[in-house]
ZAMARGU-4260 file (C-alpha; in steps of 0.2 Angstrom, whole numbers, plus 5000, padded with zeros to 4 digits):
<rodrens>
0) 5000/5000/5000 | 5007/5020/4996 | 5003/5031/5009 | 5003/5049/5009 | 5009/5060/5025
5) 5002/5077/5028 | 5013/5085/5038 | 5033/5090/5042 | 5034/5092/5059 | 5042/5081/5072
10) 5026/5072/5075 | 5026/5068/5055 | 5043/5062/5056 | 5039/5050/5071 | 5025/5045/5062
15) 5034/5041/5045 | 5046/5033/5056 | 5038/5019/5064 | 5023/5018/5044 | 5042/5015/5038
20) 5043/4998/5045 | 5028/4990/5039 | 5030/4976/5029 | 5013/4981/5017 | 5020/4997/5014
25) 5026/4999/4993 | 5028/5020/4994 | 5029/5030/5008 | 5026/5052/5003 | 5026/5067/5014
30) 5018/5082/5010 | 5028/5095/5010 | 5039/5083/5024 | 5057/5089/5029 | 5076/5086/5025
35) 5074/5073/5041 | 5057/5066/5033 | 5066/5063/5015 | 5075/5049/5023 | 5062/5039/5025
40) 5049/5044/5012 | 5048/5053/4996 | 5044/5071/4999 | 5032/5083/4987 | 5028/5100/4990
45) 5009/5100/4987 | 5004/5114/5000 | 5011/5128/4990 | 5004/5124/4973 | 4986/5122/4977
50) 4983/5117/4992 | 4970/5102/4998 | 4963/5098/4981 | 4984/5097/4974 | 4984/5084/4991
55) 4971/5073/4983 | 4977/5076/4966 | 4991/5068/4970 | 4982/5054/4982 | 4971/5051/4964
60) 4984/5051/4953 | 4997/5040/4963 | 4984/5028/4969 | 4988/5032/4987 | 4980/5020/4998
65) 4978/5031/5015 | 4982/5048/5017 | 4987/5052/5035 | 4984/5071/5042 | 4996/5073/5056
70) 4992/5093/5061 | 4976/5102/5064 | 4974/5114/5052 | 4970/5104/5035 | 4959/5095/5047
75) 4951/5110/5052 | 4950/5118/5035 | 4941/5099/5027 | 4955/5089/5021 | 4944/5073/5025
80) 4928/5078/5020 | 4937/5083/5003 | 4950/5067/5000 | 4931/5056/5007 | 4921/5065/4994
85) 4934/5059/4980 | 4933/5042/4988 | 4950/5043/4995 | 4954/5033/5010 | 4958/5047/5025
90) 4965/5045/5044 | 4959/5060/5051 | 4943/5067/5057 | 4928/5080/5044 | 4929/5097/5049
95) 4916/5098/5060 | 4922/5086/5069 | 4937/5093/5072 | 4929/5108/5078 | 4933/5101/5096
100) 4949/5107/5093 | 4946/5120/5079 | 4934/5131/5092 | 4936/5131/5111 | 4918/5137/5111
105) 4909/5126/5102 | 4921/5111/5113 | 4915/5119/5129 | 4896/5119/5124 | 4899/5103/5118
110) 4905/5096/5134 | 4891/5104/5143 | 4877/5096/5131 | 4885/5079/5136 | 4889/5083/5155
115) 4908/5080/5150 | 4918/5086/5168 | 4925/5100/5163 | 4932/5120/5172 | 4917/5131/5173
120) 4919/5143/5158 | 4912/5160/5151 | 4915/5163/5131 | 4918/5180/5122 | 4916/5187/5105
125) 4919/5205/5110 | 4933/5211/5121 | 4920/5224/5134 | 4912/5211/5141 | 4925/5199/5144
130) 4935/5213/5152 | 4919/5217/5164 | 4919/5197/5168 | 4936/5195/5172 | 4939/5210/5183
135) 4921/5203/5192 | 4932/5188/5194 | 4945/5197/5203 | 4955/5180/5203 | 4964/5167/5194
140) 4958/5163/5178 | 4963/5156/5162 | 4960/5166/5145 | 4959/5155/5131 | 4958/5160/5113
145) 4945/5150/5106 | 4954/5145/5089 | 4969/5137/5084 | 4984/5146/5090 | 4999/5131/5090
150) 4997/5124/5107 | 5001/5144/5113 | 4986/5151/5115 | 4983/5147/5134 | 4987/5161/5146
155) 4988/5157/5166 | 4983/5173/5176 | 4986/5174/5193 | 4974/5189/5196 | 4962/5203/5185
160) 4976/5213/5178 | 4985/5200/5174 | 4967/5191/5165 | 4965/5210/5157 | 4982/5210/5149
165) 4979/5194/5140 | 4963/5197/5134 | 4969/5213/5127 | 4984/5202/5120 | 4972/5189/5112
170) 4957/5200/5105 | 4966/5220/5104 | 4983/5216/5097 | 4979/5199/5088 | 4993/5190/5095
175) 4986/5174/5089 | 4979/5180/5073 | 4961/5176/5071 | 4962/5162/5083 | 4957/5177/5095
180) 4942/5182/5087 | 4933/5173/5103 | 4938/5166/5116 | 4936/5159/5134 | 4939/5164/5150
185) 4938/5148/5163 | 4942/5142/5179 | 4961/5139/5182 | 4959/5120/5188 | 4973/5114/5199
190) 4982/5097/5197 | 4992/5089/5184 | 4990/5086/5170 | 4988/5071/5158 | 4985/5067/5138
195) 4972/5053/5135 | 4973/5047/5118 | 4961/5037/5109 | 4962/5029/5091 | 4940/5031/5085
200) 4933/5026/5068 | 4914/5034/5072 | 4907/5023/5084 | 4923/5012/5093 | 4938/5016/5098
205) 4955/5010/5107 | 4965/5018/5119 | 4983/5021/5120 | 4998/5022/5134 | 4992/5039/5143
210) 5005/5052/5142 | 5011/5068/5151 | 5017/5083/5142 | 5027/5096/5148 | 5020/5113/5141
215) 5029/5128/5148 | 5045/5130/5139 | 5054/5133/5158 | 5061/5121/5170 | 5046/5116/5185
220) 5032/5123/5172 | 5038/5143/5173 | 5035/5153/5160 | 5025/5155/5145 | 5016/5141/5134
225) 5025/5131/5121 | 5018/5117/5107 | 5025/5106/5123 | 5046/5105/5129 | 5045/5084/5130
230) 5033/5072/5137 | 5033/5054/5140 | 5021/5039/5141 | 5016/5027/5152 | 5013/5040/5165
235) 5008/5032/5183 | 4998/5048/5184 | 4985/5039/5174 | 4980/5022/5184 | 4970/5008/5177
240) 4955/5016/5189 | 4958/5031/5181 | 4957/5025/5163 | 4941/5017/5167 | 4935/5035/5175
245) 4941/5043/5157 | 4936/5030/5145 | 4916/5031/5152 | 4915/5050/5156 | 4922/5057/5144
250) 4928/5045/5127 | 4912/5037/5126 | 4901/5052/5129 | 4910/5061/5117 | 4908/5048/5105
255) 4889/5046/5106 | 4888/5065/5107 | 4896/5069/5089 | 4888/5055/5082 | 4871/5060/5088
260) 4874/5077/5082 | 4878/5071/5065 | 4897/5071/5065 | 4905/5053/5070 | 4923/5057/5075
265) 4936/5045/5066 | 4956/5050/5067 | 4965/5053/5082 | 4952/5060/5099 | 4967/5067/5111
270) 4960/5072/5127 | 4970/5085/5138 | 4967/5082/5158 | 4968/5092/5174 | 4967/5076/5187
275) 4966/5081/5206 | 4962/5070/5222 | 4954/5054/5210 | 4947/5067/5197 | 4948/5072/5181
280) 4942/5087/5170 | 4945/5090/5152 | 4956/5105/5150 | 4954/5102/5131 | 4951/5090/5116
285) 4965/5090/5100 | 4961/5081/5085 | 4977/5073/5079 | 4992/5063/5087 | 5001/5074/5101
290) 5018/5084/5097 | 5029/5080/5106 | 5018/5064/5114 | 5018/5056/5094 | 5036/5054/5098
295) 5036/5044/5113 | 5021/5033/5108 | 5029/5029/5090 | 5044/5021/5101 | 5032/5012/5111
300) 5023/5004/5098 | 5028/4985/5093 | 5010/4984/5082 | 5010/4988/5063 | 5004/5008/5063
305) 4998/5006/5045 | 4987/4990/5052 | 4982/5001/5065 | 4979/5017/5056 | 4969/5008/5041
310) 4958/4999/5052 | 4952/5019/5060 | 4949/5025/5044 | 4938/5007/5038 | 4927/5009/5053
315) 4932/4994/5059 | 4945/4999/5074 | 4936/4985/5087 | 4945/4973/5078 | 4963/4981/5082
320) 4973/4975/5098 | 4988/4982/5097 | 5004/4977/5106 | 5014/4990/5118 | 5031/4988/5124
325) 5035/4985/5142 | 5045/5002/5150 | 5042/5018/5146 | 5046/5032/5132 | 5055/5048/5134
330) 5055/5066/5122 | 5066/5079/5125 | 5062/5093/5114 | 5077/5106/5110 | 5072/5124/5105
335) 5080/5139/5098 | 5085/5152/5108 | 5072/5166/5111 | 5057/5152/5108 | 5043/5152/5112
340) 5044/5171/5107 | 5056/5178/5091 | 5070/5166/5085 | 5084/5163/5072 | 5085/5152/5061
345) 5099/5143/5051 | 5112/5139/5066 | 5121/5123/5064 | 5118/5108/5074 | 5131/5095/5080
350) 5127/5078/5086 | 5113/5074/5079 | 5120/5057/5070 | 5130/5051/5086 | 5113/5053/5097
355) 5103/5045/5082 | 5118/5027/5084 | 5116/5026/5101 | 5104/5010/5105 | 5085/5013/5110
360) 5088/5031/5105 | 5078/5041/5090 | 5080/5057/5087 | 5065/5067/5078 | 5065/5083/5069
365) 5054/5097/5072 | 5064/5111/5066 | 5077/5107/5053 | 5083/5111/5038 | 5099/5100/5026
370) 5102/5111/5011 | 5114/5102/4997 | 5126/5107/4985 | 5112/5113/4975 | 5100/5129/4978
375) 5089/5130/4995 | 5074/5120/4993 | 5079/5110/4978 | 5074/5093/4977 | 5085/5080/4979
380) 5086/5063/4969 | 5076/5056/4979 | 5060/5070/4976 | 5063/5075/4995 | 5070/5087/5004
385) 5084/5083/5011 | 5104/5087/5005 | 5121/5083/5010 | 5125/5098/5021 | 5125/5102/5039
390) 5110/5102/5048 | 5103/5120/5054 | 5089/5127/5063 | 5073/5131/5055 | 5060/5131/5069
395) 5056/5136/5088 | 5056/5117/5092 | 5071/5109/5083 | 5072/5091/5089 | 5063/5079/5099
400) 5076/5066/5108 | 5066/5051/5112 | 5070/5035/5120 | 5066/5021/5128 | 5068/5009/5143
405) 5063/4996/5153 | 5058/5007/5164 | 5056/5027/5164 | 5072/5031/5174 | 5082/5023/5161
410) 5073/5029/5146 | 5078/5048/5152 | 5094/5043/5157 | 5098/5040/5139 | 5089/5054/5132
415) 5098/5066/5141 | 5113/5058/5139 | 5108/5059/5120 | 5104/5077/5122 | 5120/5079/5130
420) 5128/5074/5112 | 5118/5088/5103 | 5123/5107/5100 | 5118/5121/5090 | 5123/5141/5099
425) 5107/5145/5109 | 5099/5129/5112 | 5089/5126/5126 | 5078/5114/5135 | 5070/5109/5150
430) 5079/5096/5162 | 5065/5091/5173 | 5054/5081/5160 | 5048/5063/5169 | 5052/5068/5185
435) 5034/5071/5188 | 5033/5053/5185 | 5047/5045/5193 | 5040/5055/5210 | 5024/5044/5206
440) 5032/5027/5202 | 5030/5014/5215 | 5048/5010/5220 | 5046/4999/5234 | 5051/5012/5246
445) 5048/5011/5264 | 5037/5024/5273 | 5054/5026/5288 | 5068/5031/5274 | 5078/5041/5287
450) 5082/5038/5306 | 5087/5057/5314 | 5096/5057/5332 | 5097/5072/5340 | 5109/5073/5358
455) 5099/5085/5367 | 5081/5095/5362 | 5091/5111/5361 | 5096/5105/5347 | 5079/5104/5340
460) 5080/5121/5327 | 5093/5110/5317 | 5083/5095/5317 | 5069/5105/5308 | 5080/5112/5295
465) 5083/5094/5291 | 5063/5089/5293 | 5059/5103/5281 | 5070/5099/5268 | 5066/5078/5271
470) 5047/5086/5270 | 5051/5095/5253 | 5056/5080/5245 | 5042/5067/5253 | 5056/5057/5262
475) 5050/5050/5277 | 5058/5050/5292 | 5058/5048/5311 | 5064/5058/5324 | 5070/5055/5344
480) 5082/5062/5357 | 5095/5048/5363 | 5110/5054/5372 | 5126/5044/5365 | 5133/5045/5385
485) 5117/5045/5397 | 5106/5036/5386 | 5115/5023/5374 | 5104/5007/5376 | 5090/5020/5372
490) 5100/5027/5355 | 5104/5008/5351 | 5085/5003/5353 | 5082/5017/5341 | 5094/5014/5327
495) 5085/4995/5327 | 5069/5002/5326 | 5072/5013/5312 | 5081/5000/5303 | 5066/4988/5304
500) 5053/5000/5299 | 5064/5002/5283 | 5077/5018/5286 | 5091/5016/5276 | 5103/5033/5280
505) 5105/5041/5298 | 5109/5059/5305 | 5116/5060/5319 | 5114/5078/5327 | 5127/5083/5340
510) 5137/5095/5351 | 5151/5097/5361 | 5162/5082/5362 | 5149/5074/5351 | 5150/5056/5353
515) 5134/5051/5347 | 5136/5051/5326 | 5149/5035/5333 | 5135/5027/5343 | 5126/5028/5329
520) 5136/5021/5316 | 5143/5009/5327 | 5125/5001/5327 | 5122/5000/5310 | 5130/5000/5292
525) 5117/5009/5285 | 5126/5028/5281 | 5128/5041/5296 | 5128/5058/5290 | 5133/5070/5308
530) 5129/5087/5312 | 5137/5097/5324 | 5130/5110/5332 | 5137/5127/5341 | 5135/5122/5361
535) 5150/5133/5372 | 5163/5144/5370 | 5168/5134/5353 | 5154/5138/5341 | 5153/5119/5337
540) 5172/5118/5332 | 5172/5106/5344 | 5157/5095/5337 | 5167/5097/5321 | 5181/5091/5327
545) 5175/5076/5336 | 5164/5071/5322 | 5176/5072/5309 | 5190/5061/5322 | 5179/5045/5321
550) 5191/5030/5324 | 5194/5018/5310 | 5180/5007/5305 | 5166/5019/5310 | 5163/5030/5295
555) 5154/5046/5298 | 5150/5058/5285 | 5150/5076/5290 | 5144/5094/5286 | 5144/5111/5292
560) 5140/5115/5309 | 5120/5117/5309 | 5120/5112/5292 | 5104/5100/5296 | 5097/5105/5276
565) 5112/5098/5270 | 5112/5080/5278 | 5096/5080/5275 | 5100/5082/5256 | 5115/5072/5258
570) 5105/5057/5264 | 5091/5060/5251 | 5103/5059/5236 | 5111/5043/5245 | 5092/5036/5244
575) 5089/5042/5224 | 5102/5030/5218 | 5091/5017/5224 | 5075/5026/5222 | 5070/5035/5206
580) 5057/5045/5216 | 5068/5054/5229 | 5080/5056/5215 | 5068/5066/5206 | 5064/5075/5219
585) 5082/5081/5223 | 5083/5086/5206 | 5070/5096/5205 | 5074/5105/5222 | 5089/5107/5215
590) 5083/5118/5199 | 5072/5125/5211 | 5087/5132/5220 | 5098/5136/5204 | 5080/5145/5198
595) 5082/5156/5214 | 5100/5161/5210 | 5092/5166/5191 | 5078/5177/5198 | 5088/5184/5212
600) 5102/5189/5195 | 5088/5196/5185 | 5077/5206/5199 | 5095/5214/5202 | 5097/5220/5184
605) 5113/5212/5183 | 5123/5207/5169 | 5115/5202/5153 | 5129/5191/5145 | 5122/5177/5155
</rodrens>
């Protein structure tokens, strides 16, 4: 079969990627496709030279036996109502079905029709009224602008002026073009998010590995919105209780309801959640494969896609089961500098075939360009795109790095050791994607990770800036005064106690001659981080000095005097190499801490240059 790619984005590329591989396939094309994309299929620049009716043209004339539409605009302008009135096999949904993603408006009146959970919302076609709702508000909000607007489109506001500026942003200044012609102002739901997808030819439908996406284009979800910085599947955010919840209130209602209102939806239904305490609302409905979440699902994906694809657009996707690897999946996009806003393009990129050899490791381009000997754009003998040049920047998002693992820890490990092997002058991206999901995964860890001693209760300030820290990172812990001289038996009763309820690292909190980080690791061979603490004339010297003096054979780690926050990290990072969780958790204290040093720099109005 010849099949015909709409599409030359990173999510094209996956997908021509893994439609590659099929045994069935005898011709792959991509319209207009990329340099990237010309690897793998044959590339035709239909957009420019007519437009949808030069797509199925070309479908006719080449006897193309599926046409898959990988972004959202042809979908929204009719591309399948066009190629199904020529009799042309299409993967995507009619326009107005793809209204769910083409017009926030008519997807939130949707929702309520069918009693979809979704925020409680207000839409505008004029900017007064909208102005006089938000500052009624007077609180966080979210200003949506009800068209297509590349995934950018949704603005967070903390408060009225901040609800004002985007509104005036979106339906004064245009920002998003016509996309801003309406828009809608809802609650700002709180939780995290999730992307449910689900593959529907009408009437049935399969589901597929929910992922998370990661949207703003700054490390812990600061800044503004991007088309999505990386995002990974399976997430442990959605359980197989809360794929159940999904599934019956909101896939099948929103299957029944378009088909009762005249418009089955076939193609890609790719449902974006808020899920909080056991619940989940939809923050939005896309009509096509997720970018950058294609990517991870591509690699995840043992199944034939052209089996999978075909069988959606013949109304007969009941019949598909489709085999998933085990592990997990991992994108990591990599932007220009200056994206999401203004950007240059034509830097040169190093790396990207040494990240491309290394094993369970794809890397997908979003924004590239090859050029060849020949003029800019020329095709090459192949009909596609792509040269014998360097590769250079020609997009915000650039690449996606995606691997995979046998479980999610190692499936980022190698992407950012991929991404590691990649550089173009200004790229940037985020370092904290999964972590969200390794702090979910069930690790096996005990609820008692950490034993904490302390000598005396005066000592008790220092223990809390160790408790706070332990607190941060959801590292559990307990807590008791033992004295190393007056109260040894009761120090040793504790150490055993801790050790059976599952403590693996101890810290030991002492002053003066400060004996009792040696009790303690003389108890156990589990880790002793010690903690002197300023008690006399000495300022804790003394503590320091006795801790640091242990005999052979009693090994006691040691940090500043009242540095409680840092044994606490100490011990936590001693956890994360056996636990994924508290290893993402120190990472993204971390960041949090280097974030601090950034705003602290910038707030100052200090150097530039960095």
């Amino acid at each position: 079969m010849k099949v015909l790619i709409v599409g030359g984005g990173g999510r094209e590329h996956a997908l021509a990627w893994k439609l590659s591989q099929s045994p069935r396939l005898t011709g792959l094309f991509a319209t207009p496709g990329s340099a990237a994309i010309a690897e793998v299929a044959q590339c035709v620049p239909l957009e420019g030279i007519g437009g949808l009716e030069a797509m199925a043209d070309f479908a006719e004339k080449e006897g193309i036996g599926l046409t898959v539409v990988g972004p959202e605009a042809p979908l929204v302008e009719g591309i399948a109502d066009l190629f199904a009135s020529r009799g042309l096999p299409v993967f995507g949904p009619t326009a107005a079905a793809a209204r769910l993603e083409g017009s926030k408006v008519f997807s939130k009146a949707f929702m309520e029709r069918h009693g979809i959970p979704t925020a409680a919302h207000k839409a505008f076609d004029a900017l007064e009224p909208a102005l006089e709702y938000v500052k009624a508000l007077d609180g966080p909000c979210v200003v949506k602008a009800s068209g297509l607007a590349a995934g950018k489109g949704v603005i967070l506001c903390e408060d009225a002026d901040q609800a004002e500026a985007a509104l005036r942003r979106i339906m004064e200044t245009r920002a998003f073009g016509d996309a801003g012609a309406e828009v809608v102002v809802e609650e700002w739901l709180r939780g995290e998010e999730a992307s449910f997808f689900a593959i529907c030819d009408g009437k049935d439908f399969i589901a597929m590995p929910a992922a998370q996406d990661h949207k703003p284009v700054g490390d812990l979800d600061r800044g503004p919105n991007t088309g999505g910085m990386g995002a990974y599947c399976p997430t442990p955010l959605v359980t197989p209780e809360m794929e159940a919840m999904v599934i019956e209130q909101v896939v099948r209602p929103t299957l029944a309801g378009m088909a009762a209102e005249g418009h089955p939806y076939s193609g890609v239904l790719y449902v974006g959640l808020m899920i909080d305490n056991g619940a989940a609302k939809v923050l939005e409905y896309n009509c096509r494969f997720g970018d950058p979440e294609c990517q991870p699902l591509m690699m995840m994906l043992e199944s034939d896609l052209l089996d999978v694809l075909e069988a959606a657009a013949q109304g007969r996707i009941a019949e598909c089961r489709p085999n998933w690897r085990g592990g997990a999946a991992a994108c990591i996009v990599m932007a220009s500098e200056g994206y999401p806003g203004q950007y240059e393009k034509g830097r040169p990129i190093a790396g990207i075939e040494a990240a491309d050899a290394m094993e369970n490791c794809r890397v997908f381009h979003a924004g590239t360009e090859r050029p060849g000997t020949g003029e800019k754009g020329d095709l090459n003998k192949s009909g596609g795109w792509a040269g014998d040049g360097v590769w250079t920047t020609n997009g915000g998002r650039v690449l996606g790095v995606t691997a995979w693992g046998h479980d999610l820890g190692a499936a980022l490990k190698t992407g950012y050791q991929a991404v590691e092997n990649i550089s173009w002058p200004g790229a940037h991206y985020r370092k904290d994607i999964g972590l969200k999901g390794l702090k979910r995964m069930d690790d096996g860890r005990p609820k008692v990770n950490v034993g904490i001693v302390l000598g005396s209760v005066s000592d008790m300030d220092v223990a809390k800036k160790a408790t706070a820290v332990l607190d941060a990172l959801g590292v559990g812990y307990e807590l008791a005064v033992a004295s190393a001289h007056r109260t040894p038996e009761r120090t040793r009763r504790f150490v055993a106690a801790c050790a059976e309820a599952g403590a693996e690292v101890f810290i030991a909190i002492a002053g003066m001659a400060a004996a009792l980080p040696g009790v303690v690791a003389a108890e156990t061979q589990a880790p002793v981080i010690g903690v002197p603490v300023k008690s006399g004339a000495f300022e804790g010297l003394d503590a320091l000095l006795s801790i640091v003096q242990m005999p052979p054979g009693i090994p006691v780690a040691t940090v500043a005097v009242g540095g409680g926050a840092n044994a606490a990290l100490l011990a936590a990072q001693m956890l994360g190499l056996k636990y994924p969780g508290v290893a993402a958790a120190v990472t993204e204290y971390r960041l949090a801490q280097a974030l601090k040093v950034e705003d602290a720099h910038r707030e100052a109005g200090l150097s530039t240059l960095i």
